[in-house]
C-alpha positions as CSV (number, residue, x, y, z in Angstrom):
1,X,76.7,80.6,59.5
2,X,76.6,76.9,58.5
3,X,77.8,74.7,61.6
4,X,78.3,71.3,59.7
5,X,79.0,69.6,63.1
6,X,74.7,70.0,63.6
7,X,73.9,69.9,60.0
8,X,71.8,67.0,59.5
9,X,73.2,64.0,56.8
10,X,71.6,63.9,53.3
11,X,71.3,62.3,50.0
12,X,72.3,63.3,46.5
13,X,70.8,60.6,44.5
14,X,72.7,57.1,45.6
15,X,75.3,59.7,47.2
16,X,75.1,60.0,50.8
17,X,76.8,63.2,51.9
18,X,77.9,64.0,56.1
19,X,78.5,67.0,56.5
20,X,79.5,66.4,60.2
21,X,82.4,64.4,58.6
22,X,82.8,66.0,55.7
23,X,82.4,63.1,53.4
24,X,80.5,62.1,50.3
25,X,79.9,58.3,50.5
26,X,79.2,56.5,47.0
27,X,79.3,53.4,45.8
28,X,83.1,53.3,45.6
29,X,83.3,54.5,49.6
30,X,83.9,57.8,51.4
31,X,84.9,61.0,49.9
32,X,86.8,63.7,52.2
33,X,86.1,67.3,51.2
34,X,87.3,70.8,52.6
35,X,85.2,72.5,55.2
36,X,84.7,75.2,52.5
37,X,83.3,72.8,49.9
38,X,81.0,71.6,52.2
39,X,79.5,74.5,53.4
40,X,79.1,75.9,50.4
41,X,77.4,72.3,49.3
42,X,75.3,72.2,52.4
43,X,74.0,76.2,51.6
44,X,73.5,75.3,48.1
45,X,71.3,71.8,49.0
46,X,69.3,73.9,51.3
47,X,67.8,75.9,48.6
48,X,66.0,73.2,47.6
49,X,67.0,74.0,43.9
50,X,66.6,77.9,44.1
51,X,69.8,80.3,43.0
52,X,72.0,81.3,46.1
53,X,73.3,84.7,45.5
54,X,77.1,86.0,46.5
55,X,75.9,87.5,49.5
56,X,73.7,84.4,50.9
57,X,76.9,82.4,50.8
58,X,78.7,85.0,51.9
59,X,76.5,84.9,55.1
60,X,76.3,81.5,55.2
61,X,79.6,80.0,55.0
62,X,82.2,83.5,55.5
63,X,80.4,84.5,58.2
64,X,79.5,87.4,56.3
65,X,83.1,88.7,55.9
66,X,83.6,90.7,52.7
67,X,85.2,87.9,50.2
68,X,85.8,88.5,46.5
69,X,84.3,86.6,43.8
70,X,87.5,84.7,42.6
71,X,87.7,83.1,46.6
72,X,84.0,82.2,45.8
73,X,84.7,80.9,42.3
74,X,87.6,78.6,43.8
75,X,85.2,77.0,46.1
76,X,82.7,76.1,43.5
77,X,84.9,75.2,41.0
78,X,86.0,72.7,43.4
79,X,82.7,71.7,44.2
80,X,82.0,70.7,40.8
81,X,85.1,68.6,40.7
82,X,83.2,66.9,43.2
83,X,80.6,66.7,41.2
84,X,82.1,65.5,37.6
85,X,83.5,62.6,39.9
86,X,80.3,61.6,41.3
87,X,79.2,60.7,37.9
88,X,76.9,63.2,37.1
89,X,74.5,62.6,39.9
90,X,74.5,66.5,40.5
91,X,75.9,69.4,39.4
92,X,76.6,72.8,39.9
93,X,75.1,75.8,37.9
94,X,76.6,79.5,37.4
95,X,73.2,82.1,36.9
96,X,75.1,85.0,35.8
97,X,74.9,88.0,37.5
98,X,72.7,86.0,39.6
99,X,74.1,83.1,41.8
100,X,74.7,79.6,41.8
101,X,72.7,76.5,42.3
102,X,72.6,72.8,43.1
103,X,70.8,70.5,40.4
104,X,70.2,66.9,41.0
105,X,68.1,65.3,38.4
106,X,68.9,61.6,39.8
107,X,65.8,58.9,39.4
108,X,65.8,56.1,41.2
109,X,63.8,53.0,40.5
110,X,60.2,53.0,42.5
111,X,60.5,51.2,45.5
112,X,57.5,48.7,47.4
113,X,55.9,50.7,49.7
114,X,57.0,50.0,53.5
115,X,55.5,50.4,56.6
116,X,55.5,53.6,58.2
117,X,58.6,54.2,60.9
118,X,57.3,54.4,64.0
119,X,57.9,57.5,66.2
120,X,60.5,58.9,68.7
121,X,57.5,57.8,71.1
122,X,57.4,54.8,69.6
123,X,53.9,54.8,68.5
124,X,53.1,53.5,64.5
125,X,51.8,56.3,62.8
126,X,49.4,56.1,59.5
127,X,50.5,59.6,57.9
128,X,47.9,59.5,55.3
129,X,46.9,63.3,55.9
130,X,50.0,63.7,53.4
131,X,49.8,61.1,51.3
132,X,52.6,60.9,48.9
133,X,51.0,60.7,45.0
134,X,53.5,58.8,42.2
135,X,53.5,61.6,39.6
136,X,53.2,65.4,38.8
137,X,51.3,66.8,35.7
138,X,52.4,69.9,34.3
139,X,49.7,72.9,34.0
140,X,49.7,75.8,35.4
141,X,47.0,76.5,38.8
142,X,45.6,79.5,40.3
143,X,43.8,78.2,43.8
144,X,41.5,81.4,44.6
145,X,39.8,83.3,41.9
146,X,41.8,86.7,41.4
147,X,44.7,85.9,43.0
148,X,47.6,86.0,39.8
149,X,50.4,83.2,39.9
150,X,53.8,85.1,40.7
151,X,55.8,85.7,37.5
152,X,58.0,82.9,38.0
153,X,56.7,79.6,38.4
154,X,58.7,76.6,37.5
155,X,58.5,75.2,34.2
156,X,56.1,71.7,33.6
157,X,58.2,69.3,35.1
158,X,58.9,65.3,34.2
159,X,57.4,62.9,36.6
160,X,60.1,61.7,39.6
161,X,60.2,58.8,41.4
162,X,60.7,59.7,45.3
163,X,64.4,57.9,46.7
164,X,63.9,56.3,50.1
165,X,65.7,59.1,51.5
166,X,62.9,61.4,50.7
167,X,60.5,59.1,51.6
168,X,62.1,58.4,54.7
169,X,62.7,62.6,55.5
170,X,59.0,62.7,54.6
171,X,57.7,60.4,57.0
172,X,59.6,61.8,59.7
173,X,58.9,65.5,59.1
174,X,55.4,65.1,59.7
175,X,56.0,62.7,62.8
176,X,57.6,65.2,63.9
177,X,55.0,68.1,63.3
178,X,51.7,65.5,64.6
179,X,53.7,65.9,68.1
180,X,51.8,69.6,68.0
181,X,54.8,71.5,69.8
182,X,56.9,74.4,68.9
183,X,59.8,72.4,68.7
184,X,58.9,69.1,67.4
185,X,57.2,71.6,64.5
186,X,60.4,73.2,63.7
187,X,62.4,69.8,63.5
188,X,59.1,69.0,61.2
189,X,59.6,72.0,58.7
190,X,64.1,71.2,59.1
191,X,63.2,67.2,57.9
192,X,61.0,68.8,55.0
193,X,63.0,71.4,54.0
194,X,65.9,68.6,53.3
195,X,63.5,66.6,51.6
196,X,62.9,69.2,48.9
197,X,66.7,69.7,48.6
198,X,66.5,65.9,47.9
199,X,63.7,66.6,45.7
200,X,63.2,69.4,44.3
201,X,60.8,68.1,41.3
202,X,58.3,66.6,43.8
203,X,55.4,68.7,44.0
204,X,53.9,66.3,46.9
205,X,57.3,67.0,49.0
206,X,56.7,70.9,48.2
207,X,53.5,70.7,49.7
208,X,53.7,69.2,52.6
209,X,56.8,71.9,53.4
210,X,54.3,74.4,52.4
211,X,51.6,73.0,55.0
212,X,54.6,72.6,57.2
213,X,55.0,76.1,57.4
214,X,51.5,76.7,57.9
215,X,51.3,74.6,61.3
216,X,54.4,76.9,62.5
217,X,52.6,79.7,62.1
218,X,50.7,78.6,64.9
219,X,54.2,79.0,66.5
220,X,54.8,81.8,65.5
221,X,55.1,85.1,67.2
222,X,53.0,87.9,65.5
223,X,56.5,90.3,64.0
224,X,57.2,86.7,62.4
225,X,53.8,85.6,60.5
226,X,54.8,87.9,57.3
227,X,57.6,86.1,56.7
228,X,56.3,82.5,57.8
229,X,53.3,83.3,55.2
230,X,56.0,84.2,52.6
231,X,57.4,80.7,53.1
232,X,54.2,78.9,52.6
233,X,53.1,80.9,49.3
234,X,57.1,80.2,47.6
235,X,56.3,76.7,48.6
236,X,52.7,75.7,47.7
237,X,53.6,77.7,44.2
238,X,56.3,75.6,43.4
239,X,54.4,72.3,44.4
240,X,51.9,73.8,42.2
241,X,53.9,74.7,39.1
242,X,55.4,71.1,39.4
243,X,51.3,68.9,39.7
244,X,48.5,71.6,39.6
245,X,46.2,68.8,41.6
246,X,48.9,68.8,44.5
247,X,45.6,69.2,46.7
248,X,48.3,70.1,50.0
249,X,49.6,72.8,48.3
250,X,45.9,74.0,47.5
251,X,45.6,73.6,51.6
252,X,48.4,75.5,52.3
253,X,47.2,78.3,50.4
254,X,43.4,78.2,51.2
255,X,44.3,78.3,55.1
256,X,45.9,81.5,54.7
257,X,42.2,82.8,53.4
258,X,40.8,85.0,55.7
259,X,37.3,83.5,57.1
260,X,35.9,85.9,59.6
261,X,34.1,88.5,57.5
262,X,35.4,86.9,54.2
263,X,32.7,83.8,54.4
264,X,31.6,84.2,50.8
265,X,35.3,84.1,49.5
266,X,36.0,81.4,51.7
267,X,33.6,79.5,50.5
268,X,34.8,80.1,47.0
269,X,38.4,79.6,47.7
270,X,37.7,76.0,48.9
271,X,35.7,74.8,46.0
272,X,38.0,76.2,43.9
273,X,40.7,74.3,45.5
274,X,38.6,71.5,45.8
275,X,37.9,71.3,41.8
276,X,41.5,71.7,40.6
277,X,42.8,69.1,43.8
278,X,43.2,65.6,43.6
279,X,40.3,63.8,45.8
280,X,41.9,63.1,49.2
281,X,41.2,63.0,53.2
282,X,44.1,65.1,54.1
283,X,44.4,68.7,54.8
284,X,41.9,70.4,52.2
285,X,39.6,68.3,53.1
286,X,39.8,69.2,57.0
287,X,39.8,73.1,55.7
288,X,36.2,72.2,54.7
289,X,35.7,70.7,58.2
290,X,37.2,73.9,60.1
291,X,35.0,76.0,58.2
292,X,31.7,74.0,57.9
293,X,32.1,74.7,62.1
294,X,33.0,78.9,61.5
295,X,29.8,78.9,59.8
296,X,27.3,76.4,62.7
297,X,27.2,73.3,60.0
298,X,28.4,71.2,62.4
299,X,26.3,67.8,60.9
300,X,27.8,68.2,57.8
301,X,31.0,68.9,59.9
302,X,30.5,65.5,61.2
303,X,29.6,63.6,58.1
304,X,33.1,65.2,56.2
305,X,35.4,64.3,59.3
306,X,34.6,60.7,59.5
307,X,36.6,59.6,56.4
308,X,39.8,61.7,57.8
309,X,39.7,60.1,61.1
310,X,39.6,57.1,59.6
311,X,42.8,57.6,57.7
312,X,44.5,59.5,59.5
313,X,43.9,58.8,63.1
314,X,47.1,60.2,64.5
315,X,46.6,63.5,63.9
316,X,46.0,65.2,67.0
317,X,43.5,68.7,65.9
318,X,41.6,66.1,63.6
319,X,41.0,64.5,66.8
320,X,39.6,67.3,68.6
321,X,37.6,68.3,66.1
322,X,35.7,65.2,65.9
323,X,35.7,65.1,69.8
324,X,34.0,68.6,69.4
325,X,31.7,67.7,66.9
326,X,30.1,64.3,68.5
327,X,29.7,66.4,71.3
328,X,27.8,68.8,69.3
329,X,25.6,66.5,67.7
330,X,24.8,65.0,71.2
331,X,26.6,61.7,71.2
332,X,28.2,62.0,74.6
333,X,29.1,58.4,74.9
334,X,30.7,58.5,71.7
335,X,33.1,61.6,72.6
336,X,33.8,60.3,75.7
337,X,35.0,57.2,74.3
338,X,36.8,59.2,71.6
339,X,38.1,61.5,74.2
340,X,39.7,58.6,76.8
341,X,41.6,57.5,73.9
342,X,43.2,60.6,72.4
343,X,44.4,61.4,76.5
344,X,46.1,58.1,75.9
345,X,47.8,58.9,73.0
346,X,48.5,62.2,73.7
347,X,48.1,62.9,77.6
348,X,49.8,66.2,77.9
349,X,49.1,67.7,74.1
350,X,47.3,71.1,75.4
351,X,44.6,70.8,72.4
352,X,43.7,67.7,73.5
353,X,43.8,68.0,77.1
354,X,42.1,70.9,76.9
355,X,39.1,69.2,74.2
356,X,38.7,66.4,77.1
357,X,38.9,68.8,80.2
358,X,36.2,70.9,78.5
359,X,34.4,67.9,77.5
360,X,33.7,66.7,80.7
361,X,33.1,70.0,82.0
362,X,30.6,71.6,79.7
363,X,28.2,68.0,79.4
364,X,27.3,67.4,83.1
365,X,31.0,65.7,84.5
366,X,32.4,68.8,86.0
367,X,33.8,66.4,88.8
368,X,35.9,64.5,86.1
369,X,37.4,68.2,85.0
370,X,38.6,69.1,88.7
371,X,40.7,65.4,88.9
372,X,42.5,66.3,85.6
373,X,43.0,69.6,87.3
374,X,44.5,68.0,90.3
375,X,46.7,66.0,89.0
376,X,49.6,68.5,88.0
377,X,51.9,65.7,86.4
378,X,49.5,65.6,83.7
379,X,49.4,68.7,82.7
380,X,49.6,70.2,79.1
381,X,52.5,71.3,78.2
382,X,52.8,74.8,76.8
383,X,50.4,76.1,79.1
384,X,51.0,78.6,82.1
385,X,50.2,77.2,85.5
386,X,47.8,79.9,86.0
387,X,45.7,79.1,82.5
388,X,44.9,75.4,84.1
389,X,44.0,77.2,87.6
390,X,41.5,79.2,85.9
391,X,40.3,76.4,84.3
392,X,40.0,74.6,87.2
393,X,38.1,77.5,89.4
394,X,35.5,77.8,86.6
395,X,34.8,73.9,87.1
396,X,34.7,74.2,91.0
397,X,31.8,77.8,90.1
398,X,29.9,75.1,87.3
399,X,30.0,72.4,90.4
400,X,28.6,74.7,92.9
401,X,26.4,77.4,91.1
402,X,27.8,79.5,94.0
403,X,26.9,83.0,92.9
404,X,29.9,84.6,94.4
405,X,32.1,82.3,92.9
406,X,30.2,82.6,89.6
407,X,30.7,86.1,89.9
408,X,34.8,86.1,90.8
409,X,35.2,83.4,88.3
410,X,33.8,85.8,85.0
411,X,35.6,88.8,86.1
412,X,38.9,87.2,86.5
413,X,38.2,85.1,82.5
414,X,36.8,88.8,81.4
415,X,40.2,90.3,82.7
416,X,41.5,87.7,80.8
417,X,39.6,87.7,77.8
418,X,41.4,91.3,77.1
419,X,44.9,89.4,76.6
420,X,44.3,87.0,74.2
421,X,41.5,84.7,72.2
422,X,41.7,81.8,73.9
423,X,40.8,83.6,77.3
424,X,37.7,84.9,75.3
425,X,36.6,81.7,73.8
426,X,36.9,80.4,77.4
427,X,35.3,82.9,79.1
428,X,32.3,82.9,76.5
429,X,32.0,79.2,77.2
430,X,31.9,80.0,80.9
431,X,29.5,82.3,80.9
432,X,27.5,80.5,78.6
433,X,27.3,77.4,81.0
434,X,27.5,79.0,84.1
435,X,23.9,81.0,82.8
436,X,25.6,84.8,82.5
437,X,24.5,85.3,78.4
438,X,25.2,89.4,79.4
439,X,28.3,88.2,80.0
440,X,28.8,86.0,77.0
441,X,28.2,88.4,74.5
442,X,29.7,91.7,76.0
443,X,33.0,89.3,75.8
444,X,32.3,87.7,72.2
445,X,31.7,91.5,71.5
446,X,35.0,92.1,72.6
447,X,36.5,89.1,70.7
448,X,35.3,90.2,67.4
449,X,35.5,93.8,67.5
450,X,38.1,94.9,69.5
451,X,40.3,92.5,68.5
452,X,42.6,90.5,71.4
453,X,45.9,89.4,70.5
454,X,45.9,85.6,69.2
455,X,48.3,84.4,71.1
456,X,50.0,81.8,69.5
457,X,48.5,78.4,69.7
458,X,46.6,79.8,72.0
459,X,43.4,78.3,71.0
460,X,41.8,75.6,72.8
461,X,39.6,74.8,69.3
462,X,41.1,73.0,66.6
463,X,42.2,76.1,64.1
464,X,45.0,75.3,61.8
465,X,46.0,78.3,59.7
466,X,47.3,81.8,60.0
467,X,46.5,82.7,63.9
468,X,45.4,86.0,63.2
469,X,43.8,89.0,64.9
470,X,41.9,89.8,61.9
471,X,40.6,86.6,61.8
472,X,38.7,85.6,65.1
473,X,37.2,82.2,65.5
474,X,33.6,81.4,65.7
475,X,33.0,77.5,65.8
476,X,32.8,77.5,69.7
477,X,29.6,79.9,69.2
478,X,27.8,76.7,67.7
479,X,29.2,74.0,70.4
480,X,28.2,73.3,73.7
481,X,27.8,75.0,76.1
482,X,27.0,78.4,73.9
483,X,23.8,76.5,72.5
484,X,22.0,77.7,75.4
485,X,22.2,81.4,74.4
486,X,20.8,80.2,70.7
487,X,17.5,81.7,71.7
488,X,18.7,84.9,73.1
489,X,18.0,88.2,71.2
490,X,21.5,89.7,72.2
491,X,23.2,86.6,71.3
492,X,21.4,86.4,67.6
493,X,22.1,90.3,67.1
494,X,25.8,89.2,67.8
495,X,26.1,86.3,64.9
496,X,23.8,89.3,63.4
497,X,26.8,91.3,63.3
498,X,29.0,88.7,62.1
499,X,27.9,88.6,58.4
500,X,26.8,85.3,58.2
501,X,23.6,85.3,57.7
502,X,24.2,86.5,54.3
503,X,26.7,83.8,53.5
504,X,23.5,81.3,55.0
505,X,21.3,82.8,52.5
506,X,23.6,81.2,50.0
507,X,24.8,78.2,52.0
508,X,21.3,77.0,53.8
509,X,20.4,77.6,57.3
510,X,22.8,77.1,60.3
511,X,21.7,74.1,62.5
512,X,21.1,76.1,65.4
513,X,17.7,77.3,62.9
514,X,16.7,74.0,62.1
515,X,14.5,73.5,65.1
516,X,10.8,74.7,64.5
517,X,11.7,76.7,67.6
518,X,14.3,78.1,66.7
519,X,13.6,78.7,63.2
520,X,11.2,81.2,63.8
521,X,13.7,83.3,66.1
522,X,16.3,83.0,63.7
523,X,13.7,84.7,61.2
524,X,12.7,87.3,63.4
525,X,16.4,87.9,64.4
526,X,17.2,88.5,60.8
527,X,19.3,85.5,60.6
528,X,16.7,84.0,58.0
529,X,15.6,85.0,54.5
């Protein structure tokens, strides 16, 4: 049921409508409607330009009481009273046998770009991950070779101009979403999904709804993915029907691509994407990122995440990653640095705390891990006390070498392990450091094979996309401290098992086989060609 005392104020073209109040406010003041009216204009605007059948309205505005057609019919026929009035800004469409629905066709003249609004933390923010292109073309797209369009897909649509009010719902969507909680994610998709009620010709507006939905996934509990990845196909087609570049639709659909297992298609669904998208440094380009790490090509990794961080350096999993990847490559100094000031920016974000906790633990500052530890004020948020005391026992066992407490410390992360894949990554990188490779691979085993819940968000890796227990990460296999089991036999039947190596025949080697060293290993493990 619509509550219009929460429901959010919107535009109609130069219209301004409050639902709160119940008023329309135009150029020649406020307008006063019933509550009925505005309901039923609230429901209709939400649909972003999609037919609302009898029975969603019913649900939506009667509460789902049984009401005949001719109370429905009285309510829109007033509605579009309101609409002949407002000069044909927007108007209201019968779909027989179908529904109704809300179309605003209103351009308004281009405006000078403005600087970004800062934040409810009041921090500026650059939000060129989504940047917001002038035009859409009009060709139809198909992002992953055999996957069909669905039937309907809307027609070639005229290039719009984006109102300020779009702009500005826009803007603060994915302000909203960079905060990287559950809540600040669903006020996120809420802001977008107005903006493409604003909007709904703008294929960049339907895309970044569309990647919207894919960061809530992250969110969401696993009886609830089916219908989150409903929501981000319905909107990443209709961004695509309106622009087939609209490279964050592309994204959006890519991320839902499986990767563990599926490295071939992947592979193919990204440079598909990437040759039909627009060039950019926002999200499809950071899907190349995530999986150049899945698949151990961490310097290329590197070399693609510099450009994004350098637009978009608010973005809290971009962050990580390249925290993770300097690391990789050996620049300690440099992820430090990189490290001290996203706990600035973020201090209690739990991918970021937990990037810079196992930072320091996993390169020789163990010390540095216990005092964030310690200090229980700064702790991440979304995280069980009892996840950061873990953590902090397995820095106290990589301080000491203490084989008792090396010992209690990988039971309790294999207990854990069992529950969810963020205990297993953790406990893989334990054992890893803590010099238990038996360990690490009977978990990773476990991880891959047996299949652990994914928790949601419960990564500690950057891994935007569908969290799903199909679809295990690997990119902590390739980062410190796991490259010390590189040369173990177990560990190399393990990736083995994984199926890269035949994607690397393809691709080129992994960098763990780029040392002379190692290369010869990787041959005899069957990793090489």
């Amino acid at each position: 049921m619509i509550d219009l005392a929460h429901c959010a104020d919107f535009s109609l073209g130069p219209i301004r409508v409050r639902p709160s109040s119940r008023e329309l406010v135009g150029a020649n003041g406020p307008v006063m409607v019933e509550p009925k009216v505005m309901q039923v204009l609230v429901a209709l605007a939400d649909a972003g330009g999609r037919v609302v059948s009898k029975e969603e309205l019913t649900r939506k505005c009667w509460s789902g009481r049984v009401v005949g057609e001719d109370a429905i019919n009285r309510v829109i026929g007033k509605l579009r009273r309101v609409a002949d009035a407002s000069g044909g800004v927007f108007r209201i469409e019968t779909v027989t046998r179908s529904g109704h629905r809300l179309i605003c066709d209103f351009v308004v003249a281009e405006e000078p770009a403005a600087a970004p609004r800062p934040t409810t933390a009041g921090r500026a923010r650059r939000l060129v991950w989504w940047p917001v292109p002038a035009s859409a073309a009009a060709l139809l797209f198909i992002v992953v070779a055999g996957r069909r369009e669905p039937a309907s897909v809307a027609p070639p649509a005229a290039p719009m101009k984006m109102p300020a009010a779009v702009t500005d719902l826009e803007t603060r969507g994915l302000s909203s979403m960079f905060e990287n909680t559950p809540e600040q994610t669903a006020v996120g998709v809420g802001y977008l999904r107005q903006a493409t009620a604003l909007a709904p010709r703008a294929a960049p507006v339907w895309g970044s709804l569309a990647m919207s939905y894919v960061l809530s996934l992250g969110w969401a509990p696993p009886g609830e993915r089916t219908a989150v990845v409903a929501r981000v196909r319905d909107a990443a087609y209709r961004g695509l029907g309106l622009d087939p570049h609209e490279s964050r639709s592309a994204a959006a659909l890519v991320s839902l691509e499986p990767t563990f297992g599926h490295w071939e298609a992947k592979a193919s669904a990204l440079a598909a994407a990437k040759s039909r998208s627009r060039p950019d440094t926002g999200p499809l380009a950071f899907q190349e990122v995530e999986f150049l790490m899945a698949t151990g090509q961490n310097r290329a990794a590197l070399a693609a995440i510099g450009p994004i961080v350098a637009s978009s350096p608010l973005v809290p999993w971009i962050r990580a990653a390249h925290i993770d990847l300097l690391a990789a490559a050996g620049r300690l100094a440099d992820a430090d640095r990189e490290a001290d000031e996203a706990g600035k920016i973020w201090p209690r974000d739990r991918l970021i705390w937990f990037t810079r906790f196992d930072l320091a633990m996993f390169n020789g500052q163990p010390e540095r891990a216990l005092a964030m530890a310690a200090d229980r004020s700064g702790w991440p948020k979304q995280t069980p006390d009892a996840e950061i005391e873990l953590a902090a026992r397995t820095a106290r066992a990589v301080v000491s070498r203490n084989g008792a407490d090396t010992d209690a410390v990988l039971a309790a992360l294999a207990d854990a392990a069992r529950k969810g894949q963020a205990n297993a990554e953790r406990a893989i990188r334990a054992a890893a450091a803590l010099g238990k490779p038996d360990v690490a691979v009977s978990v990773a085993r476990g991880l891959y094979w047996d299949r652990p819940s994914a928790t949601p968000r419960g990564t500690v890796l950057p891994n935007i996309g569908q969290p799903s227990d199909a679809d295990p990460p690997t990119a902590f296999l390739f980062l410190p401290p796991v490259g010390q089991l590189w040369g173990d036999p177990a560990f190399l039947a393990l990736v083995k098992e994984t199926g890269l190596p035949t994607y690397w025949r393809g691709a080129g080697p992994p960098d763990m086989c780029m040392a002379a060293a190692m290369r010869s290993r990787c041959r005899t493990a069957g990793i090489l060609g």
